[in-house]
N, C-alpha and C positions, 0 to 999 in steps of 0.2 A: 504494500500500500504506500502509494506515496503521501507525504507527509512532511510539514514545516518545522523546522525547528525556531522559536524565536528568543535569542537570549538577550537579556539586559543585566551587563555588569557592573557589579560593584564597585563603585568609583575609584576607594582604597584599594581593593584589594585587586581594579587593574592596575593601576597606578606601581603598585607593590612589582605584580608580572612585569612590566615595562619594563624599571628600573631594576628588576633580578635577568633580565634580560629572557624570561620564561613563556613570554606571550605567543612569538611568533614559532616557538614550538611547540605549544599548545595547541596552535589551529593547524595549524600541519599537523597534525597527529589525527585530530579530530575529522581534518576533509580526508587525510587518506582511509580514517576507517571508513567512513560514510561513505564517500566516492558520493559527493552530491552533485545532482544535476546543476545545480547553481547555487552562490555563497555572496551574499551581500553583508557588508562591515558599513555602518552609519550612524548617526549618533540620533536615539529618540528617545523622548522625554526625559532629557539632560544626562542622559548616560550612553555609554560608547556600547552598541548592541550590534547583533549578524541574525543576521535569514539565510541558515541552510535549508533547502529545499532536497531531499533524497527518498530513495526506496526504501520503506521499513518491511523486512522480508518476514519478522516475526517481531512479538510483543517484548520478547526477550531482549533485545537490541535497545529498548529502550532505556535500561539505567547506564550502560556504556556511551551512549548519546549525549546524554543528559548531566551524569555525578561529574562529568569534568568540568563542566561550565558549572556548576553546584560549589563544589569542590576547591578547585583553583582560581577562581575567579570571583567568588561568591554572587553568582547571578542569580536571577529570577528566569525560570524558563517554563515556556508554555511550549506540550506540541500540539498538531491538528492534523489532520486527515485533509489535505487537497487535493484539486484537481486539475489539469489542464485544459486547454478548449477540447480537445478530441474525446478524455475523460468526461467532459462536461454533456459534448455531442453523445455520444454514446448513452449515457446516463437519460439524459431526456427522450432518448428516441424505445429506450427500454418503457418507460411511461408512456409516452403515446399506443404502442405495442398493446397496453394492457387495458385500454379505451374500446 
């Protein structure tokens, strides 16, 4: 299922990564396990936060995902279930189907 990851980190304790020089291996560790379709770094609602977007193949994947930006970072992270348009198209035309 694909699926977003949304994290917002912890001021200090990016602030802390930065200057331990720990950051920029931390997201390289995290896109290579994930292998995300796409990874955005930008600052919302005054904290420095990323949107990986990737395949979650099972439920189980999710504390691997997640305790590092927990963890190292002390983030807030939410996931969800998305969709793309072709996802989208499919999904609605399964509805019509059942009219």
């Amino acid at each position: 299922m694909r699926v977003m990851l949304h994290a917002h980190v912890d001021t200090e304790a990016g602030n802390e990564a930065i200057r331990k020089g720990t950051m920029p291996q931390m997201l390289d560790s995290v896109i290579q396990e994930l292998k995300p379709e796409a990874a955005y770094f930008f600052p919302s609602m005054g904290r420095r936060s990323c949107m990986l977007v990737f395949d979650m193949q099972d439920s189980s994947q999710l504390p691997k995902a997640a305790e590092t930006f927990f963890m190292e970072l002390g983030a807030d992270v939410e996931v969800v279930p998305v969709m793309n348009h072709d996802d989208l198209k499919k999904g609605l035309q399964a509805l019509q189907s059942q009219r």
